[in-house]
C-alpha positions in Angstrom: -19.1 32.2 44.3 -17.6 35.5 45.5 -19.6 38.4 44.2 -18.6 41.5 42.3 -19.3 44.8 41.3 -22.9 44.7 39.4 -22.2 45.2 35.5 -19.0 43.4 33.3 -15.8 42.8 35.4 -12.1 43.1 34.1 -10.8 40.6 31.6 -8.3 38.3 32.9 -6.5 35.4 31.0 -7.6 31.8 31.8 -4.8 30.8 29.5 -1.8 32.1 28.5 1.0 30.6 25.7 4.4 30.7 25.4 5.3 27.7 27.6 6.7 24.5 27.1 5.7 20.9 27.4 8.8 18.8 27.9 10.3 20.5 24.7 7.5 21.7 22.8 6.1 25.2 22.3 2.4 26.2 23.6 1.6 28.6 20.7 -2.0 28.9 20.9 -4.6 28.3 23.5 -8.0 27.7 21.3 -11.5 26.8 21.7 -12.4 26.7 25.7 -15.0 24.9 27.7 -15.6 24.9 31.1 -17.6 23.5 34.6 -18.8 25.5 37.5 -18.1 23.1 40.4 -20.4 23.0 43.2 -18.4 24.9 45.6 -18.2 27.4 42.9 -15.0 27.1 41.6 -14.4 27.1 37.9 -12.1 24.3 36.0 -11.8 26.0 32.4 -10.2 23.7 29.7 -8.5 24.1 26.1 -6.2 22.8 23.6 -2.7 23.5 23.7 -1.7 24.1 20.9 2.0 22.8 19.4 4.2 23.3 16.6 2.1 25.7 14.5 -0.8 26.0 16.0 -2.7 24.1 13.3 -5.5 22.2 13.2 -3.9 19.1 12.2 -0.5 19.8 14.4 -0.3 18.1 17.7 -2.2 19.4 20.9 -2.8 18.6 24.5 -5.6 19.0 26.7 -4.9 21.9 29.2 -7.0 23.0 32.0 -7.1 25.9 35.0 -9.0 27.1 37.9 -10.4 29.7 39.6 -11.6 30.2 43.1 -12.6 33.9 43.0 -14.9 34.0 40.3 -12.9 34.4 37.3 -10.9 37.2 38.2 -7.4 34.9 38.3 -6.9 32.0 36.7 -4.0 29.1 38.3 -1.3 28.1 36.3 -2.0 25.3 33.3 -2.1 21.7 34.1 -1.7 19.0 31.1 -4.5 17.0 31.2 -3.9 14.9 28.3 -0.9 13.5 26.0 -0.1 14.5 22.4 -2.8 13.6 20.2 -4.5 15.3 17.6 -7.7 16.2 18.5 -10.3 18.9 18.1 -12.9 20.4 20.1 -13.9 19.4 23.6 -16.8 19.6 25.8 -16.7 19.9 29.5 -19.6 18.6 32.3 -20.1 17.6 35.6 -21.6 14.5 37.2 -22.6 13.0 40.3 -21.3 9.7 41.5 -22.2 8.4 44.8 -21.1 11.1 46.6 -18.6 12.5 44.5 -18.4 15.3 42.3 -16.8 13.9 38.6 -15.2 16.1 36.2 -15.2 15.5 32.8 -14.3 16.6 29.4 -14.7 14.9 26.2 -12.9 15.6 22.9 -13.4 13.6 18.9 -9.1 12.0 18.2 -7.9 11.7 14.9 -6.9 8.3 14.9 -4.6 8.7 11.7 -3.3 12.2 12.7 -2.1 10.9 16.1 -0.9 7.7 15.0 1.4 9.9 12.8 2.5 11.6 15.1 4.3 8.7 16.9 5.0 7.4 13.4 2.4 4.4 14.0 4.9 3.8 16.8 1.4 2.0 19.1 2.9 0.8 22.0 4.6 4.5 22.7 1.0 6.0 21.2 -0.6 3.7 24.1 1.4 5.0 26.9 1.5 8.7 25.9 -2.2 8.8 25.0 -4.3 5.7 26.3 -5.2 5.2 23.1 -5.3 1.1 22.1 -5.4 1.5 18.1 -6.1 -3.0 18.3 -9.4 -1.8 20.3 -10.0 1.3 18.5 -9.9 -0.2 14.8 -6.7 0.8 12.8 -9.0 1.1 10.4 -11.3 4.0 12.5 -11.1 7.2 11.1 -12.0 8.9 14.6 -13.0 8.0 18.3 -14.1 9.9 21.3 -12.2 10.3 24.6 -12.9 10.9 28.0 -11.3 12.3 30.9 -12.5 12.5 33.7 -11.5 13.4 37.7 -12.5 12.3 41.0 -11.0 14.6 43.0 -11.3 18.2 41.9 -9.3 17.8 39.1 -5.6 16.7 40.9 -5.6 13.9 38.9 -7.2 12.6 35.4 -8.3 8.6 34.0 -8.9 8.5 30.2 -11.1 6.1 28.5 -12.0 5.8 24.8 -16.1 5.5 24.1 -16.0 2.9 21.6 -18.8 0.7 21.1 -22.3 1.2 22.0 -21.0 3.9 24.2 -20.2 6.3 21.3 -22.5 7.9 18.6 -19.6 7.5 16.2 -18.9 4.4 13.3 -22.1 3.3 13.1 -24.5 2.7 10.7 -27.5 5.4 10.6 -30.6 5.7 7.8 -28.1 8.1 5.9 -25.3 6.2 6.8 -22.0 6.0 8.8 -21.5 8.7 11.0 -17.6 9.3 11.2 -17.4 12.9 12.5 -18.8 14.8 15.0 -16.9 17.6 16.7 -18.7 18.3 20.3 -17.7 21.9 20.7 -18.5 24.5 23.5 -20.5 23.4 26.4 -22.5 20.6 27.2 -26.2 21.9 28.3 -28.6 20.0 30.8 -32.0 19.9 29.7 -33.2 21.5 33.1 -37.7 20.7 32.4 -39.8 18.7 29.9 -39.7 15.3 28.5 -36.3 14.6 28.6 -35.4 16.6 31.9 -31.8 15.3 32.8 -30.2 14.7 29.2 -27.2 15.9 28.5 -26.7 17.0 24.4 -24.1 19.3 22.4 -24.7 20.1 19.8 -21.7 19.9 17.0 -20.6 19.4 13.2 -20.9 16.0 11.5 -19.7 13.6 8.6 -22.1 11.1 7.5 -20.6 8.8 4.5 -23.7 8.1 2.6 -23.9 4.2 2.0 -23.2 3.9 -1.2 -20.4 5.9 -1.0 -17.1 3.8 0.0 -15.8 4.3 3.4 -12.3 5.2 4.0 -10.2 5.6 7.2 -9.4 9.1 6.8 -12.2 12.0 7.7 -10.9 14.5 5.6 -11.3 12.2 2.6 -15.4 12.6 3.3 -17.3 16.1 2.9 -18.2 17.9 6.4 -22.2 16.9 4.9 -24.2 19.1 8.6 -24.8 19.2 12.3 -26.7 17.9 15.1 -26.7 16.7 18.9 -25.4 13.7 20.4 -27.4 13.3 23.8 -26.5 11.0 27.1 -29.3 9.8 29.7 -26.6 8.7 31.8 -24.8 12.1 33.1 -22.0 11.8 29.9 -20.8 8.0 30.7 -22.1 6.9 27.0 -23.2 9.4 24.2 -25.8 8.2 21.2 -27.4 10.0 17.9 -30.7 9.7 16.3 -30.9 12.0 13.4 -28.7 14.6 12.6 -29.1 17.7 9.6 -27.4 16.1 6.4 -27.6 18.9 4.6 -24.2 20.5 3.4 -26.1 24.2 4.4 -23.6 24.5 7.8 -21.3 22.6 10.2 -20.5 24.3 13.7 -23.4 24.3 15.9 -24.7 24.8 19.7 -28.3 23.6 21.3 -30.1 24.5 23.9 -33.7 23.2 25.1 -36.5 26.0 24.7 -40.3 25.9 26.2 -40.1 23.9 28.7 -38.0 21.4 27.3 -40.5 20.6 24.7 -38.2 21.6 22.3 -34.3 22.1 20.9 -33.0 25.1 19.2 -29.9 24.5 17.2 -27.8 27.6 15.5 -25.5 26.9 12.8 -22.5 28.1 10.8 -23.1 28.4 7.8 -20.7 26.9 5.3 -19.0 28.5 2.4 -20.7 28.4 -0.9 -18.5 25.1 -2.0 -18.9 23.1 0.9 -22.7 22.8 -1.2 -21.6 22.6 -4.3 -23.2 19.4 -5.9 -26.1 19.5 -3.1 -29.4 20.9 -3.2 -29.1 25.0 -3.4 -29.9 27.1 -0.2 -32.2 29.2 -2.4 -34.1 31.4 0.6 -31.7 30.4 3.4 -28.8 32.5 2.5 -28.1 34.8 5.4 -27.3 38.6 5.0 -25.3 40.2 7.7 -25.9 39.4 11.3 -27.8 36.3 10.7 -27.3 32.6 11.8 -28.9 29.5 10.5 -31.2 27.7 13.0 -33.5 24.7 13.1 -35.9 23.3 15.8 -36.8 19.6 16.8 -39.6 18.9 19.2 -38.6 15.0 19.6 -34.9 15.7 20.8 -33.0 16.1 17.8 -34.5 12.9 15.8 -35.6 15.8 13.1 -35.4 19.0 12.4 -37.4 22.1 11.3 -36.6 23.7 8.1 -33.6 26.1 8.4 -34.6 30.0 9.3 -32.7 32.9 9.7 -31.8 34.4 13.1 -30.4 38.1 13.4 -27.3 36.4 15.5 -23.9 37.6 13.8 -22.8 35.8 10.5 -18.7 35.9 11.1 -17.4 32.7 10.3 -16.7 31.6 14.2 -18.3 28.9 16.3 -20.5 30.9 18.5 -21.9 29.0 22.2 -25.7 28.8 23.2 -26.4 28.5 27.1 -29.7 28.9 29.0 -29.9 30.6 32.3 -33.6 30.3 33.4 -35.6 32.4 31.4 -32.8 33.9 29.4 -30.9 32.4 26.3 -27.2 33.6 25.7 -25.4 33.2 22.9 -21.4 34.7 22.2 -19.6 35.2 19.2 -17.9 37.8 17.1 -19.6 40.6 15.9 -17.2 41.3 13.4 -16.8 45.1 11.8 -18.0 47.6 9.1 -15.5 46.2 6.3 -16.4 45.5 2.9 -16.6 41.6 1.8 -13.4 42.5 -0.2 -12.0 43.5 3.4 -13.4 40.9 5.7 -10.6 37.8 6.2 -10.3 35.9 9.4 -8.5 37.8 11.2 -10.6 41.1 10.5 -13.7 39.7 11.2 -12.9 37.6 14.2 -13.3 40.6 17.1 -15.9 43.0 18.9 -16.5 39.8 20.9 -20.5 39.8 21.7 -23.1 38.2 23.9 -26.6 37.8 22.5 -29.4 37.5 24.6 -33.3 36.3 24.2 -35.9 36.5 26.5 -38.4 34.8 23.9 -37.0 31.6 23.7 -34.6 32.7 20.6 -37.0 34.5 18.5 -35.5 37.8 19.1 -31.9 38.8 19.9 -30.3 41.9 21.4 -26.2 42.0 22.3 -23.4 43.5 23.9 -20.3 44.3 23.0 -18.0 42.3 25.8 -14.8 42.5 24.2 -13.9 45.5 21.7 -10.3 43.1 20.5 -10.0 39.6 18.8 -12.2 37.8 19.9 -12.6 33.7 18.7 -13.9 30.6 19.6 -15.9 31.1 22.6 -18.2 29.5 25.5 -20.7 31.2 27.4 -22.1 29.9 30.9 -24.1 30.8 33.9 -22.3 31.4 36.9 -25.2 31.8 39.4 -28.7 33.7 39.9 -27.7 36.5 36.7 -24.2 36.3 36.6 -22.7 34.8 33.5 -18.7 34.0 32.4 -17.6 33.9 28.7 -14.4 32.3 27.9 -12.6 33.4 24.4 -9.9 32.5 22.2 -7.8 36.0 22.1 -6.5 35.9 18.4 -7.8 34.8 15.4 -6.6 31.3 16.9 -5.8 31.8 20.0 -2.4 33.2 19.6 -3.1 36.2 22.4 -4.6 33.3 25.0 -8.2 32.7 26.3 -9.7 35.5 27.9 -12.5 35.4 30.5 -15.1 37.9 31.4 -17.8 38.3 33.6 -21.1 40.1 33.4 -24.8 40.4 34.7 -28.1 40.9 34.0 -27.7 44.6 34.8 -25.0 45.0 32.5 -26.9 43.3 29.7 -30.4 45.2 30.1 -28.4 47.8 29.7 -29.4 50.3 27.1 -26.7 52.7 25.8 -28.0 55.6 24.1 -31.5 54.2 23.9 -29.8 51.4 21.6 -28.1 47.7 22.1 -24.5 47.7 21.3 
């Protein structure tokens, strides 16, 4: 890795729309992940976004790389065929002697197959996707791809089976959902040094409640990991937060690897309604929910409040030795009556805790729109965040870079 000027560099665009694939429109680039190779490139990933832009239009998997630290970004590559899928998580692992690449995103099975208009042979071909293996009655699977060889060329897979977390049968019941968004993080010490986890949103269909193929006909009910002791080839859950409170989430391990820390967004007061009342658990402005497990995500503390930045965005937790990180949208000043989602999604921050997530400070990294965001170290104090530009990624996927100097910082005697 190529060094730079101490402090926060120049933002350059990782992704940019306004391109085609075949004859479709690339309106938004949204929710990036990336790896940091060994030979310190960086392969960043996203969706594409089609059509609309929507959630439930169709999307691709697009990635691009850069060989001088971040400050210029190759072309896009298509990773992946139209499907409809959501968020994706990137990671590396070592094969023999070779570096793999993957990244692993949750398919709407009924989405895409509409898409084709349940045409499965074509579906097949464009995607991978067997809908006879996956279940034409599954409401959702995940998919892999992965890359030998630096990323010139990709292999797909579904994880069905006992190599996925998802359709199966828990204490609380069938777990349908569970969106691995942002970065996949390494437990580096402790009990469990080597596991991989991400931590995401979940649907559980409690079991007396009838199953359907469809997620959307099912409540988003909390959050949780999904963890891998075999570097990201097969994924599993043991207990995940059923508690309606919030969905979108990020871990990290904290003393030692003794523990998890998870930080949640918060749902909107109807996503509860009918469940037990968040009485003291309400946060105020610039607070987060979070929850600890000291047996690797099997259970979970009782929700607290952390002074992390309440805009409703999925914010990215990272751990570079000593030092937690954390980005997300600080928002603005406006008035609840003022505050929509495109108001409140800029003034792009990175937290930061040197006490294992007790305290946070932040910087301001990006004073525009500012969205769904990762957060990763680079090397020895140098960190990269990559950010939907937009509300949705309209503007592209920005990336910056910073260092510890730049974050100890102070401005006027006072964190921005």
């Amino acid at each position: 890795m190529r060094n730079f000027n101490p402090g926060c560099s120049d933002i350059s665009l990782a992704f940019e729309p306004g391109f085609k694939i075949n004859s479709e429109h690339v309106c938004r680039t949204f929710q990036p992940s990336c790896v940091v190779r060994n030979d310190g490139s960086i392969i960043a990933f996203c969706q594409g976004r089609l059509r609309n832009g929507r959630d439930d239009d169709p999307k691709v998997v697009l990635m691009s790389t850069s060989d001088n630290g971040g400050k210029s970004w190759s072309s896009p590559k298509v990773v992946s065929g139209r499907m409809n899928h959501y968020a994706m998580s990137a990671y590396l692992s070592q094969k023999e002697k070779t570096e793999r690449i993957s990244v692993m995103t949750m398919v709407d099975l009924r989405g895409t197959e509409n898409l084709y208009a349940k045409d499965y042979a074509e579906m097949k071909d464009q995607t991978g996707i067997d809908i006879d293996l996956a279940g034409r009655e599954t409401p959702m699977i995940f998919c892999r791809f992965y890359s030998d060889d630096g990323g010139e060329s990709w292999n797909q897979e579904m994880l069905l089976g006992e190599r996925s977390p998802l359709n199966h049968c828990y204490e609380d019941g069938v777990l349908i959902m569970f969106n691995p968004i942002g970065q996949v993080h390494v437990m580096p010490e402790g009990p469990h040094k080597g596991r991989c986890i991400i931590g995401g949103p979940a649907t559980v269909v409690p079991t007396q409640e009838p199953l359907t193929d469809y997620f959307r006909n099912h409540a988003q009910s909390g959050s949780g990991i999904i963890y891998s002791d075999d570097q990201g080839e097969s994924w599993h859950a043991d207990g995940m937060i059923m508690d309606y409170l919030a969905n979108e989430a990020s871990a990290v391990s904290i003393n030692s690897g003794k523990e998890l820390l998870l930080i949640r967004r918060l749902n909107k007061p109807k996503r509860f309604k009918g469940h037990p009342s968040p009485k003291d658990v309400l946060p105020g402005p610039m607070q987060r929910l979070a929850h600890t497990s000291s047996d690797c995500g099997r259970t979970w503390s009782n929700p607290f409040l952390v002074n992390i930045s309440d805009v409703r965005c999925h914010g990215t937790l990272a751990r570079a030795g000593g030092r937690l990180l954390f980005s997300i949208p600080n928002g603005s000043d406006l008035t609840d009556s003022e505050k929509t989602l495109r108001s409140e999604r800029r003034n792009g921050a990175i937290y930061f805790s040197d006490d294992e997530g007790q305290t946070w400070h932040s910087k301001i990294v990006d004073r525009g729109t500012f969205s769904y965001s990762t957060v990763t170290p680079l090397n020895s104090g140098q960190y990269m965040t990559l950010y939907a530009k937009g509300a949705m990624g309209e503007k592209g996927v920005g990336c910056r870079i910073f260092d510890d100097s730049w974050l100890n910082k102070e401005d006027g005697g006072k964190f921005q």
